[in-house]
N, C-alpha and C positions, 0 to 999 in steps of 0.2 A: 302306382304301377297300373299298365291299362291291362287287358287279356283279348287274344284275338279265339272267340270260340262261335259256332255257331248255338250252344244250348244255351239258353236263357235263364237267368235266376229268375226263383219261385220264393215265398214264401207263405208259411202257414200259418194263421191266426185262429184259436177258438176260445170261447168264452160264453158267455150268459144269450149274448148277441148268435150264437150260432158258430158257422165255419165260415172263414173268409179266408181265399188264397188269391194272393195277388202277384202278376209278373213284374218286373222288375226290381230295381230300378234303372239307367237314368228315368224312364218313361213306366209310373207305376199303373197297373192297370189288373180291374177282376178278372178273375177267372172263374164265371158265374158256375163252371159246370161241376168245378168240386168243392161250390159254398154253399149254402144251407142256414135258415134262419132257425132250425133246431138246436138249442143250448145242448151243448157236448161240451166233454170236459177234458179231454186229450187226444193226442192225434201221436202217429208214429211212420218217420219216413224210415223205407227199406235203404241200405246203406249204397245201395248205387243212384237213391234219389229215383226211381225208377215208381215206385209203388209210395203208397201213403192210405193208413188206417184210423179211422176216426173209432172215438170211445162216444157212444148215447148214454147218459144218468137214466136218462129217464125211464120209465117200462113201457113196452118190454125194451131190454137191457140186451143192445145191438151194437156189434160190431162190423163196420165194412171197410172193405181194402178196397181201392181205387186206384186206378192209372193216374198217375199228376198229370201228364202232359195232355190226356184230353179227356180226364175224370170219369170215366167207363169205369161202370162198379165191376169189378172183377168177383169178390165172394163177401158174401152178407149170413153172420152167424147168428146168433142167441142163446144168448146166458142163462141163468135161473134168478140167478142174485148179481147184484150190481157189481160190478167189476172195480177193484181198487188200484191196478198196475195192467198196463199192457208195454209187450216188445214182442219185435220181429225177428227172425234169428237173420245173419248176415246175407245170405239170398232170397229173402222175403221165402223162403219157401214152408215156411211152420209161424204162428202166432201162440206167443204165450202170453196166458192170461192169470190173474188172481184176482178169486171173488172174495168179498167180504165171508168169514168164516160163519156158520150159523152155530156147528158144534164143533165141540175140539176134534173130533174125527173128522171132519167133514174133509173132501177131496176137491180142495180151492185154487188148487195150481193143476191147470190143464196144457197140455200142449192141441192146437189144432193146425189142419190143412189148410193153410194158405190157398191152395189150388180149387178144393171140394166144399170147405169146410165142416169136414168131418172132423170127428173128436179122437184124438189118436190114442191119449192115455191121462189118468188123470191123479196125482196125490195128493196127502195133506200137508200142510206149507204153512210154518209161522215164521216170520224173521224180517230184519232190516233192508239186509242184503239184495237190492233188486238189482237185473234179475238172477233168479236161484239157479238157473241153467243157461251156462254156456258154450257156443258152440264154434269150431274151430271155423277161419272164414271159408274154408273150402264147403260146410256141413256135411264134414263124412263122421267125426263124433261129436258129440254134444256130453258135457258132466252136470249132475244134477248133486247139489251139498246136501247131505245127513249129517246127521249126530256123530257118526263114529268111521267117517269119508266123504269121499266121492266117489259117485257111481257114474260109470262111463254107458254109452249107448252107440250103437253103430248104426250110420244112417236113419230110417223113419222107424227102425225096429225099438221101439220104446217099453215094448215088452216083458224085453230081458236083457241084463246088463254082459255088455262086454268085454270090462274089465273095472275092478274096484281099488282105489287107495284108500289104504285103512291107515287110518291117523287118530287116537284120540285125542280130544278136546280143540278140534281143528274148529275155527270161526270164518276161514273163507278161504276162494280159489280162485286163480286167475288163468285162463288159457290165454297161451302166447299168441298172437296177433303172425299172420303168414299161412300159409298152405303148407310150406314147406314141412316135410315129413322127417325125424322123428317130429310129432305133434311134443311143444315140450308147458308143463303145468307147473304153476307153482301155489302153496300151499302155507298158511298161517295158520299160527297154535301161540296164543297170547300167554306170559309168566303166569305162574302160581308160587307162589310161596317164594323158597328159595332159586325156583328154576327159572332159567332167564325164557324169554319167548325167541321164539326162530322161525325163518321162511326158510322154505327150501324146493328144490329145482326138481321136480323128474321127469321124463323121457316117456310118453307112450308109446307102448305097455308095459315097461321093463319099470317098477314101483321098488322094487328092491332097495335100491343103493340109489340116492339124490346125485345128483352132476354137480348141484349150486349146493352151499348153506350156508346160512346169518344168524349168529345168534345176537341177541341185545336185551338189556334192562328196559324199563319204564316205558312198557309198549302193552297197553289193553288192549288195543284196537288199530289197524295198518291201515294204510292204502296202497296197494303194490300197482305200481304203474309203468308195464313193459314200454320200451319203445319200439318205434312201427319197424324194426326189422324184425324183434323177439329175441335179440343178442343180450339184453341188461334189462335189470330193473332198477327202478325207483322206489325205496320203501320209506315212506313218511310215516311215522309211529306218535302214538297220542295216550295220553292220560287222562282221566277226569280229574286229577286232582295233583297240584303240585305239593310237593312236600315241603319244598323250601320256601313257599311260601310268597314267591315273586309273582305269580300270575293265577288271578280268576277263574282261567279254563282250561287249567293242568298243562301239562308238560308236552314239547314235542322233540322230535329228533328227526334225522336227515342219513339214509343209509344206501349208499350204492351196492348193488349187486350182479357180476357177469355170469351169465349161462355157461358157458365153462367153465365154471372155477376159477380160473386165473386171479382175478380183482374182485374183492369185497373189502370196503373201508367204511367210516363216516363220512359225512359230508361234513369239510370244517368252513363253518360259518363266521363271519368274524362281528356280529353283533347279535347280543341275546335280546330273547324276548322269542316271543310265538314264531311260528313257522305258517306263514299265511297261504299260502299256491307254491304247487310244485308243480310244472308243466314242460315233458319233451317237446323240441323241435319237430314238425314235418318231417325228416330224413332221418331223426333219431341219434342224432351226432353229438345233441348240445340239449342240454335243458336249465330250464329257467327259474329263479325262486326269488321270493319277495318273501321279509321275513325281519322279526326283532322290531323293538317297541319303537312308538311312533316317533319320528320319523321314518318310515320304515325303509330299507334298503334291498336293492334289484341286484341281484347278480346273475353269471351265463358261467354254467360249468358246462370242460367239455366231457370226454366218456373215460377220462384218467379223472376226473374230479378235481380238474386244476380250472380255475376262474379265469374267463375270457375276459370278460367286460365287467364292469359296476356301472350300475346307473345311479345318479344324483338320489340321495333320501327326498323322501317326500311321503306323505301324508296316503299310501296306498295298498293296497291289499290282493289285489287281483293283478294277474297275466295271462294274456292270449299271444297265441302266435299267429302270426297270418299263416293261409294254406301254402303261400309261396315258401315261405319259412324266413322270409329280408326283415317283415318288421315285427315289432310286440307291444301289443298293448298293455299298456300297466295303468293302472284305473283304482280308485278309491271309492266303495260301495257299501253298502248297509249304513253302520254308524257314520261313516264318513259321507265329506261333502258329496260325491258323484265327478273328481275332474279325472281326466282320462287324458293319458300323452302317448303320441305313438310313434316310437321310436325305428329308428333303423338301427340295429343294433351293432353290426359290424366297427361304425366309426367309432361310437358311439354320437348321434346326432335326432334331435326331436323335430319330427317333418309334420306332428301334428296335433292340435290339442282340440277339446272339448271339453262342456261338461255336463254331466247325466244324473242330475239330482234323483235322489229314489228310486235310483235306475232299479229294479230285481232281478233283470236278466240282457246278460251281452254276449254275440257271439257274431265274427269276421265272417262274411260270405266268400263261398267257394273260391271266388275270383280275387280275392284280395284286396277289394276297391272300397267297399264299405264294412260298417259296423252296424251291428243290429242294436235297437237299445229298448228295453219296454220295461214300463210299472205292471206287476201281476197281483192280483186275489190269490191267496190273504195274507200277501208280505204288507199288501198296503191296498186300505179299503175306497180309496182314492183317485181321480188323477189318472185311470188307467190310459194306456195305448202307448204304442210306437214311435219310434223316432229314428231313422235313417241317415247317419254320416259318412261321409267320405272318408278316405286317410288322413287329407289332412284338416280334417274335422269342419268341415262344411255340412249342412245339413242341407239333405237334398229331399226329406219327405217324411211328414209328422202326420199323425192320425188318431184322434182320439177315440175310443172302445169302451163301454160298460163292461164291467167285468171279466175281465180279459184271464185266462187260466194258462195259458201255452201258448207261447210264440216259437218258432225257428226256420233257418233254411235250408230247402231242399240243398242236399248232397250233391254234388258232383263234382269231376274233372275239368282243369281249365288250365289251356299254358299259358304261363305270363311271358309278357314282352319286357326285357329291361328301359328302365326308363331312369331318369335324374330326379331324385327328390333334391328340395329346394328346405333347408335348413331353419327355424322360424328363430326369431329372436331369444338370445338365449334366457328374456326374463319373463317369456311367454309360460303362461299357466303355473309361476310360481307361487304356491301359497305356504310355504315355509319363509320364515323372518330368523336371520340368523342374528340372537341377542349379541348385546351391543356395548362393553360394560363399562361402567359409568366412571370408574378410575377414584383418584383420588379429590377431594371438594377441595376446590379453590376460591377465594374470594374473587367476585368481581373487579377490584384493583389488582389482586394478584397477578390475575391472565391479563393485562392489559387493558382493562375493561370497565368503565362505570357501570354500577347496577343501574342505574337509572339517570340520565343526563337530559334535560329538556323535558321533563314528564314520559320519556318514549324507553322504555325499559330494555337494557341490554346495546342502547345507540351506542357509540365509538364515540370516543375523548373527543371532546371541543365541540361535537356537533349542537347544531342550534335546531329550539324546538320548533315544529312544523307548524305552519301558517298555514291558517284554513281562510279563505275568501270570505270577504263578509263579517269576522269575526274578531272582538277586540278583546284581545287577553285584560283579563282583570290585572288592577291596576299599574293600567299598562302607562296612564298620564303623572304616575307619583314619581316623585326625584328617586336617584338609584343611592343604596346606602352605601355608605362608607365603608372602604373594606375593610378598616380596623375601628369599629366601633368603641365609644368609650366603653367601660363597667357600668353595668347598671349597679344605681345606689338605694338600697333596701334602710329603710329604716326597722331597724331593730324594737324597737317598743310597740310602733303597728302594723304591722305586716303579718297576716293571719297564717301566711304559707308555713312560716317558721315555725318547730316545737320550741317550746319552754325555755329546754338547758341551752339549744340554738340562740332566742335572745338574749339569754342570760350570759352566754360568752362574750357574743358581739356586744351588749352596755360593760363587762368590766373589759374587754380589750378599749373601746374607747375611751374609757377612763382612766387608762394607764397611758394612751396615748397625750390626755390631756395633760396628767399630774409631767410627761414630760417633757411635753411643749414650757408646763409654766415653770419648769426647777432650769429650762434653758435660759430661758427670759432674764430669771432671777441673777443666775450667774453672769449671764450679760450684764447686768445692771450694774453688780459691782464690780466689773473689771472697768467699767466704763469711768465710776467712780472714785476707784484708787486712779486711775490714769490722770482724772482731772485733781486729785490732792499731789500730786507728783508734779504735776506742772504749774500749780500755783506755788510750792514752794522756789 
């Protein structure tokens, strides 16, 4: 698919080596004015690709935002202690940070001004969950998770909360993706005991009464994943630990859920085993899962939970959607090889393969023309740097990096042009062997077949053995034997092959042969001689 756009792709590299941002591709090229040979160890683009923040390790412990398109530092902060997470909120207009903690009070989650950078408000903050605060994409509220809720904030007023959802034993929150107003949240509280765990839907500010709810078993831990209008979610639920004892890395499940109530079911999957990538569509119409033991299997549900398409099993673990939302990548990564095929999904037809051994990190650029592919520090101490494919897995631009920490691409909007993809052969990039079974044994005569004819093992009846030049089969000058050979005649007294009772039969069979040779003789003799007294009388 080509794009007709005037903004140009960016992308960002940092590592041990410093910052390198470079334009393109087809024609990749520096961009010396937002690169830097100072080791930094993360960067963060604002979600219109408009801004981008690099993270400094070193001291002092400095954060700057920059203009990508002509890298004019916009605001330059400093920390106290080395920063462990940074993100920007959806119009780059506030920076949050988390420093390494020094004491358990300490106030390590800060929000600051983007604009000033001044320090707006600051709490203390332990958890997984990054990041702890989010904000709607309009940023008119922002929710910040506690122990016993979410506390709401309106606009840069960080001060004091605007509204709170109290939920105990609540482990995360998702604000829905849209401007659109009611703002609507949704909320996980994982089983204990007998009680099953549940997500549920509310409406800001009205916390009362949920819109949505899900209850389910064997869920410690979610991932609730709206799609881009905020109409459904996706909840993928996990265990550490199976009980039945089928899988390693505990249990998962598959649960749709609609913002108005209407629809909540399972997702029925039709092969077990792990649940690998769960990924919306672009338009949020359709989403994607790869899933169940290896070979693993692709399928497209659409927002009734009915199955569009299946793609062929094979050996993978990952999906991406392109930003046009035509094709999907499905790709095999960590444990696995690195092959990657990228489908158009509608026919169902593969327009294009590669493959990205120890890939650590892939992701389609804005325009839907390439894939991004890199080795990172410390999935793999090795080997680092980049690699740039096409759709249909051409590789248009590799670079190797020390210590490579973060790769990705600037954001933006791009229309696509429809174009014809060109279908590859359908035994391109397959590395599944479908077993083959071997039935029931036959002799070589049986199936029509000498085992061996001429010296050449498995040739076909009658055939003659193969003449090499130059070469005279042993004895090849000796007369040819008789097809019916006499008996070979062993004698019985010396012949060492024989046991014992073996010669011992063969000398009395001979000598019963004898005594009957001579008792024949004998009777001859005297028939012979009554015949001559009969004619002499």
């Amino acid at each position: 698919m080509e794009t007709q756009t005037t903004q140009k792709l960016q992308l960002a590299c940092t590592g041990k080596m410093g910052v390198t941002c470079l334009w393109g591709p087809p024609n990749v090229t520096k961009l010396s004015a937002c690169s830097s040979s100072i080791p930094q160890s993360t960067f963060e683009y604002s979600s219109d690709g408009t801004k981008i923040a690099f993270k400094i390790s070193n001291s002092p412990f400095t954060i700057t935002l920059l203009n990508s398109e002509s890298g004019d530092t916009l605001t330059r902060l400093q920390t106290e202690f080395d920063i462990k997470n940074l993100s920007l909120s959806p119009r780059a207009s506030y920076i949050v940070t988390e420093e390494k903690k020094q004491t358990n009070d300490a106030k390590n989650l800060k929000v600051w001004s983007a604009e000033t950078g001044e320090l707006l408000q600051a709490w203390p903050w332990s958890g997984d969950n990054w990041p702890p605060i989010q904000w709607s994409d309009d940023e008119s509220i922002c929710g910040r998770l506690v122990n016993s809720g979410v506390l709401f904030y309106s606009g840069n007023k960080f001060d004091q909360t605007s509204a709170k959802l109290s939920i105990e034993r609540i482990k995360g929150f998702a604000v829905a993706p849209g401007s659109g107003k009611p703002y609507k949240i949704a909320v996980f509280v994982p089983e204990i005991k007998d009680a099953p765990a549940f997500v549920r839907v509310f409406k800001y500010p009205n916390f009362d009464q949920a819109v949505a709810f899900k209850s389910f078993f064997k869920a410690q831990t979610v991932d609730m994943m709206w799609n881009s209008k905020g109409t459904a979610l996706v909840l993928q639920t996990m265990t550490q630990v199976d009980r039945t004892g089928k899988s390693y890395y505990g249990e998962s499940g598959l649960h749709y859920l609609q913002v108005d109530g209407k629809m909540d079911c399972n997702v029925n999957l039709k092969k077990e085993g792990p649940i690998h990538m769960v990924r919306w569509s672009p338009d949020g119409q359709l989403f994607a899962v790869v899933y169940g033991d290896m070979p693993a299997k692709t399928s497209i549900f659409d927002t009734k939970c009915v199955p569009k398409t299946h793609l062929p099993a094979a050996s993978r673990n990952k999906i991406l959607w392109s930003p046009c939302g035509r094709m999907l990548l499905v790709g095999g990564f960590a444990s696995l090889s690195g092959d990657v095929d990228i489908w158009e999904w509608s026919f169902p037809r593969k327009i294009g393969y590669f493959k990205a051994f120890c890939s650590s990190y892939q992701e389609w650029s804005p325009d839907s023309q390439y894939i991004l592919t890199s080795i990172l520090f410390p999935r793999m101490k090795v080997d680092h740097g980049i690699k740039i494919f096409n759709f249909r897995g051409e590789m248009v631009y590799k670079e190797e990096m020390p210590e490579l920490y973060k790769v990705g691409w600037r954001p933006g909007k791009f229309e696509p042009l429809p174009i014809k993809f060109q279908a590859l052969p359908d035994n391109t990039g397959v590395t599944e062997k479908t077993p083959v079974s071997a039935g029931t044994y036959k002799h070589p005569n049986a199936r029509g077949q000498h085992s061996v004819v001429g010296g050449i093992p498995g040739a076909p009846p009658g055939s003659a053995p193969k003449k090499i030049p130059g070469h005279t089969p042993k004895n090849s000058g000796s007369p040819k034997r008789s097809p019916n050979p006499a008996p070979l005649k062993i004698d019985a007294e010396t012949s060492p092959s024989l046991s014992k009772n073996a010669k011992r039969n063969r000398a009395r069979r001979a000598k019963r042969r004898v005594a009957k040779s001579d008792g024949e003789t004998i009777l001859q003799n005297d028939s012979e001689n009554k015949d001559q007294e009969s004619s002499d009388v």
